[in-house]
N, C-alpha and C positions, 0 to 999 in steps of 0.2 A: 488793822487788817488791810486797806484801803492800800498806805503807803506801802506793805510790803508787796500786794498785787502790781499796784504801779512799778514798782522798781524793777520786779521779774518782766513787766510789760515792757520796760526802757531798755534794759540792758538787754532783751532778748533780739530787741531788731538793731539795736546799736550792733550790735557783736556780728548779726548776718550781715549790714553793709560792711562792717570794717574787715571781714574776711571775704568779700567781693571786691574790694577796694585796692586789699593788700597787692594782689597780683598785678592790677592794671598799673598802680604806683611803681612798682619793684618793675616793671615792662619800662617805662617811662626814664625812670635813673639806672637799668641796665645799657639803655644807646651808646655813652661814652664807649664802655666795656667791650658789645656788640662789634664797633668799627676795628678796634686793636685786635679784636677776635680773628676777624675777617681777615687785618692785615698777615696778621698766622699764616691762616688757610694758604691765602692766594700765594702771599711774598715769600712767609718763610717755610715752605709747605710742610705746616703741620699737620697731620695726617685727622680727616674730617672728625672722627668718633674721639681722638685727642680732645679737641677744640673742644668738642658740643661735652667730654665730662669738665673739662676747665669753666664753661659758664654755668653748671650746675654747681659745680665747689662754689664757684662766688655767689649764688644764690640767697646763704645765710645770710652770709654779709652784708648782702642789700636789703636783706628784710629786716636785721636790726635799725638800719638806718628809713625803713618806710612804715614800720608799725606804727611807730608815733604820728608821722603825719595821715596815714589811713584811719587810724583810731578818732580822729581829731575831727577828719572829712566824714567819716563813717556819724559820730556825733552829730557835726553842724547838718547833716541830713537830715539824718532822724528828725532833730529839734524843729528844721525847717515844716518835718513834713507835720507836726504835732500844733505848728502855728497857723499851717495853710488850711488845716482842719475842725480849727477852732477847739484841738482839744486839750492845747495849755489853757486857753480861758475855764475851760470845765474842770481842770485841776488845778484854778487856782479859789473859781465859786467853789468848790468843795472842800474848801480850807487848808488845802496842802501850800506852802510859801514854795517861791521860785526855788531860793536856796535849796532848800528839800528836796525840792524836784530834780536839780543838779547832779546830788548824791551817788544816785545811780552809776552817772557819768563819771565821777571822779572815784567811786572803789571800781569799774572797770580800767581805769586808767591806770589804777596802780594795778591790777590782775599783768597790765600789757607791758609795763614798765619790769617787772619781776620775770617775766617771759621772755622778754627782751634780753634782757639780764644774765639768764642763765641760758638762753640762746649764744650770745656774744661770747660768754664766758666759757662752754662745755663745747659746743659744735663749732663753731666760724673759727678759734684760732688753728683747730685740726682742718677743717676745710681749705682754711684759707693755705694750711703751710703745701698740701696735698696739691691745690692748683700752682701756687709760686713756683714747688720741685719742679712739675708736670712744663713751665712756663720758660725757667733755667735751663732744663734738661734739653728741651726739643729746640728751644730758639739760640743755648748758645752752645750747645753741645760741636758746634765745629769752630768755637773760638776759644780761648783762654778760660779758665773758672773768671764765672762774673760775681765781681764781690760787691754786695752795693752796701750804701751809706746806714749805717745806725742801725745794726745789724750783727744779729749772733749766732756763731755754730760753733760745733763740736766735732773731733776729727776721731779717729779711730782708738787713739789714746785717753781719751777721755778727756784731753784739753779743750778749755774752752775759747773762742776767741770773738772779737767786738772790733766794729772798723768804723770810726766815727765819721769819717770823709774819704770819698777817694775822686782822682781824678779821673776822671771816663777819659783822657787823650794818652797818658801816659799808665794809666792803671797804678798810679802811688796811692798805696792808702797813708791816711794819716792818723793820728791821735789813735794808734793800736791799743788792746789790751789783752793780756792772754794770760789766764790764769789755769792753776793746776793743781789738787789735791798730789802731794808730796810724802812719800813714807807713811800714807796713813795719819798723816795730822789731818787734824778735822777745819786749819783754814790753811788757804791756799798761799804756794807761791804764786805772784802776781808780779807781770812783766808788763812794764808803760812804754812803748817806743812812739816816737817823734814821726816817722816815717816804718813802711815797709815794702818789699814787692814780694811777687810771685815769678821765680823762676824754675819754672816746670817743676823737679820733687819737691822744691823746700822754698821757704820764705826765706829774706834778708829782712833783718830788722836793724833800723841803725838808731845810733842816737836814743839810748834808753836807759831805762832804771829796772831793775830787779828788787822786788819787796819779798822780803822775807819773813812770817809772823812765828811765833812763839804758841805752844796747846793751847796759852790763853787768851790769845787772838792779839799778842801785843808785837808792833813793828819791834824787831830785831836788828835787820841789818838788810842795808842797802847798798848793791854793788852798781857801779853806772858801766856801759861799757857803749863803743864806737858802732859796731856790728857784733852781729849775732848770727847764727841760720838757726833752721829748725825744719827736719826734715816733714816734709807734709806728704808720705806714700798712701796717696789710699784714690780711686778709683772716683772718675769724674761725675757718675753717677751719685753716690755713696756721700761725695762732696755736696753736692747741689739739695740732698735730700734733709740733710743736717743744718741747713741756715736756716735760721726763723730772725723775723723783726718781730717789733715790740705787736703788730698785727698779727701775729702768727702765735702767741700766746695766751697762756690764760692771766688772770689778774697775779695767780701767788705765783706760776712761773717768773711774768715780770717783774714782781716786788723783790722774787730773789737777786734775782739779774742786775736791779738796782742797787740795794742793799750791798751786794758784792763790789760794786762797780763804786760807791760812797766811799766806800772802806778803803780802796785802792786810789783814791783823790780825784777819779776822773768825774767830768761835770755830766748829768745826768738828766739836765733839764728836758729834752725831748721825749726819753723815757719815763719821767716822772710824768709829761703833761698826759702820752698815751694811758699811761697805767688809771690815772681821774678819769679819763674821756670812757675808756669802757662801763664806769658808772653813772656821769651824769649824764650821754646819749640815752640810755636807757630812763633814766626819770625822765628826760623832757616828753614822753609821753605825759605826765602828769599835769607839768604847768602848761605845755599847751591845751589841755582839756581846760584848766585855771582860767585862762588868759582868754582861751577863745570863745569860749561856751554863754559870758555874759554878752559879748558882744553880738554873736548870735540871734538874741533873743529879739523879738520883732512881737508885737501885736496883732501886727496885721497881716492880713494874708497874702500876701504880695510881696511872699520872700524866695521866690525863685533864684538861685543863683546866688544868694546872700552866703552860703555854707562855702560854699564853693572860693568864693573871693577872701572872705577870713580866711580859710587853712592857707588858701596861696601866700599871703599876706603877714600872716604869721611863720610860714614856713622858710620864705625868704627870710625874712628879716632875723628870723633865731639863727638858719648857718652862715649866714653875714657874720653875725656879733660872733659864731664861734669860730669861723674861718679868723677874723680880726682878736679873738683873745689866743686862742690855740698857736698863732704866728708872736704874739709877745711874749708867750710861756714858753717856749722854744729857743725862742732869744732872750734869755733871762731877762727882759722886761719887766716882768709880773712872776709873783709866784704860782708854780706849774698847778698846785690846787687852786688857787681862785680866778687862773684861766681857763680853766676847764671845767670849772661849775658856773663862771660870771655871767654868760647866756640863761641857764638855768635861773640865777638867783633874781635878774633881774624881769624875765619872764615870769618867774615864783610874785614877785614883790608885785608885780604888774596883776597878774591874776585874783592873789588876794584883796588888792583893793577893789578890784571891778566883781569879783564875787560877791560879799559883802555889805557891797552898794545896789545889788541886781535886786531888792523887791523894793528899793524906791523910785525907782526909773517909771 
């Protein structure tokens, strides 16, 4: 009875700081956002009530990326405040092990990790695509359609298209892909061009191949050809509202997009690293509760500030390693799954052994 009263006692204040936390953190890694915001307003005068729903859309987004570390901060508090009180030594005289005591800690971690999850995955890629439009529409609305890099829409016809690089001086996109449901066959013709532009109704696409498949999805026939056009009539709104990157979707949106894009030969590693990253951002809620929570642990009461300096510590150093895998998986360096969990694994591996070891310290 004892251990399940404590648990409901741990996780009941863990939970109150780590949603006291969330905000002040999510305030903290909104400043970037805040200044480009501003720049809006003032330079490109987006209209005020614009701006302020644009950093509301981004919101999500920044709480999938701060739940972990507030969970984490919310934790080493708590534990702090349970040391300064001398009320882990009365749960450990009363026979409960550290490890046990932990528990608490680490099924809230997976509660926030699963929340996270299905945060990322149902709300932020709708959010996210809602502010990008809102971003397109008012800031380049008096220039050319802005096409950026690693990037997909859909025009009026139901074609889809992919621009793997483009040049911001000249506006050549490069390594194109445009595919299309044809006569009701259930796989697409799919067109690979080298290059394309944008002139005003319609694309040139030059230097490319035409894939052709069979009902059973088998390559038929390939026609290469110099140039191509393809009329693009549809409204520059209309445009801007149809792009999503691989952020702007959910996990089985992008897995199709890739899946599609494999079959067509083009290389896929940036989309494959994103489509992992929306799963293991969300677990590193777990191994940093692993990793950080034995470290934490102090005896004595003169652990002011000790919470505080773990989460920073650990929170640098995890988007260090993922900045440094997520740029190899990108560049097919590494493969796009074990850049995108290798933060995760080695924080996992780190956490389990300091777990473990925490009631003979």
């Amino acid at each position: 009875m004892f251990p399940k009263i404590l648990d409901r006692y741990v996780m009941r204040e863990s939970t109150v700081l780590m949603f006291t936390w969330v905000g002040a953190v999510t305030i903290i890694m909104l400043v970037q956002t805040l200044f480009e915001l501003a720049d809006f307003f003032v330079n490109e005068k987006v209209p005020f009530l614009i701006v302020l729903e644009i950093l509301l859309l981004y919101l999500p987004a920044h709480m999938v990326m701060t739940f972990p570390i507030s969970n984490l901060l919310a934790a080493e508090l708590s534990l702090s405040r349970f040391c300064r009180d001398s009320e882990l030594i009365a749960v450990e005289a009363s026979g409960v092990s550290l490890k046990r005591f932990l528990f608490p800690y680490l099924f809230l971690a997976l509660l926030v990790a699963f929340g996270s999850f299905l945060l990322n995955d149902l709300v932020v890629p709708e959010t996210n695509h809602r502010a990008q439009s809102l971003v397109r529409y008012y800031v380049y609305k008096e220039s050319p359609p802005q096409i950026e890099q690693n990037v997909f829409f859909r025009d009026e016809e139901n074609r889809y298209f992919y621009v793997n690089e483009v040049d911001t001086r000249t506006w050549e996109m490069k390594k194109v892909i445009i595919y299309f449901l044809k006569n009701g066959n259930q796989y697409p013709e799919v067109i690979i061009a080298k290059t394309a532009f944008w002139l005003e109704d319609k694309w040139l696409i030059k230097d490319g191949v035409v894939h052709q498949f069979n009902e059973e999805g088998k390559l038929v026939r390939e026609i290469e050809f110099s140039e191509m056009e393809i009329d693009m009539r549809q409204e520059l709104k209309e445009f801007f509202e149809k792009q999503r990157t691989p952020e702007e979707m959910s996990s089985r949106q992008l897995k199709k997009q890739i899946e599609i894009l494999k079959k067509a030969g083009a290389r896929t590693e940036k989309m494959e690293v994103a489509y992992f990253l929306k799963f293991s951002i969300p677990f590193s809620a777990v191994v940093f509760v692993m990793a950080g929570m034995p470290l934490g642990i102090q005896r004595t009461r003169d652990t002011k500030g000790l919470g505080v300096i773990v989460t920073v510590i650990l929170a640098f150093a995890y988007y260090m390693l993922l900045s440094i895998f997520r740029s190899l998986g990108r560049g097919g360096v590494m493969e796009p799954l074990l850049a995108a969990w290798m933060p995760d694994v080695i924080f996992g591996l780190m956490g389990i052994i300091l777990f473990w070891s925490v009631d003979r310290r």
